[in-house]
N, C-alpha and C positions, 0 to 999 in steps of 0.2 A: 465395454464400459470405460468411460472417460472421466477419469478422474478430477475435481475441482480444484482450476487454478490454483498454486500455490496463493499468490497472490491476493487472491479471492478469500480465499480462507485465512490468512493474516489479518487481513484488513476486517475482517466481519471480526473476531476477537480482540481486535485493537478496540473497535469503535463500535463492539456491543455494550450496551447496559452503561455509555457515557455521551455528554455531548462533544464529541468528538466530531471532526470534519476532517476530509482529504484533498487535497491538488494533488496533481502528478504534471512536475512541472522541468523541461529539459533545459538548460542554459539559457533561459529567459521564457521562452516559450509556454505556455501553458497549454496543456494535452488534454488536461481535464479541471473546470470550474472546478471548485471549490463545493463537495458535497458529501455528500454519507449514502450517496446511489452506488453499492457495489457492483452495479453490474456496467460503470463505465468503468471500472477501475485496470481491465484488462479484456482480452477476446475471452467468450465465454462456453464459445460451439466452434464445430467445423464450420470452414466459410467466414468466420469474423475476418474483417484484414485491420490489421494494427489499429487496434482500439487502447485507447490506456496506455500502461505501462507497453505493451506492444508496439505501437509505436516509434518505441526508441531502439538504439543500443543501449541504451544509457540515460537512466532519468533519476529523479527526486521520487518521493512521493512526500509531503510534507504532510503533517496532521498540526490541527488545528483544536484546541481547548477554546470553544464558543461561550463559555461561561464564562471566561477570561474577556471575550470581547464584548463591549456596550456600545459599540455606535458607533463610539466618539475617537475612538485609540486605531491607531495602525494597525491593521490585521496581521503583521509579520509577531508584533508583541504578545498575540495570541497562539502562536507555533509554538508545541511544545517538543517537538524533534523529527526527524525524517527517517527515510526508508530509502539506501542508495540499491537501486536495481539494474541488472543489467541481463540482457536476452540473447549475452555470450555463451552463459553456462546452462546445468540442469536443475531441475529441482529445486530443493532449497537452497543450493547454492546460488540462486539467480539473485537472491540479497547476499549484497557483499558488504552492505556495512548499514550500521543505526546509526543513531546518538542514544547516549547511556539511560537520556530517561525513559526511553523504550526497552532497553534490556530485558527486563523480567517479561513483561510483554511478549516480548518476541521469541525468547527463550521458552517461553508456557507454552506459545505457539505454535512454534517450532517442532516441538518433542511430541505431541497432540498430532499436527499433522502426519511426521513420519510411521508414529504408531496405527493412522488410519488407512494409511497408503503403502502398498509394496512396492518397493522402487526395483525392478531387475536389472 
């Protein structure tokens, strides 16, 4: 049994039960449109090759409050903070940093996945 991307499972309790949206975006580049489909957000089976976050060494994931944007406003004005990841390390350590308005978020999330998952 194969355990569910970390990433995967962040992303589903960031951007449950809100209008929330993601990119996952490298030094310009964009890996992934702008969506709430978690299953581009990283490889999700054996055989995937760098989908998502995978992809990189090293990327963004940005989130987006859609109720924030109407049209008319630059869509950056609607980012309410990021997800710095990288696919140096394991586990949860593969986020090495937020922004603060995600804290508790990612903290809830955090503690939830390790408790579901035995790490050896």
């Amino acid at each position: 049994m194969i355990a569910k991307p970390y990433i995967r499972f962040l992303m589903g309790e960031i951007l449950k039960n809100r209008n929330y949206y993601y990119r996952v975006e490298c030094y310009g580049d964009i890996g992934v449109e702008l969506t709430r489909d978690l299953s581009e957000c990283a490889n999700q089976k054996a055989g995937d090759k760098y989908k998502g976050v995978n992809a990189y060494d090293e990327c963004k994931v940005y989130i987006y409050d859609m109720s924030l944007h109407d049209g008319h406003r630059n869509l950056d004005e609607s980012c309410i903070g990021f997800l710095g990841w990288t696919n140096w390390n394991d586990g949860v350590e593969k986020l090495y940093d937020y922004s603060i308005d995600l804290e508790k978020q990612v903290k809830t999330a955090s503690k939830k996945y390790e408790r579901q998952v035995e790490f050896i």
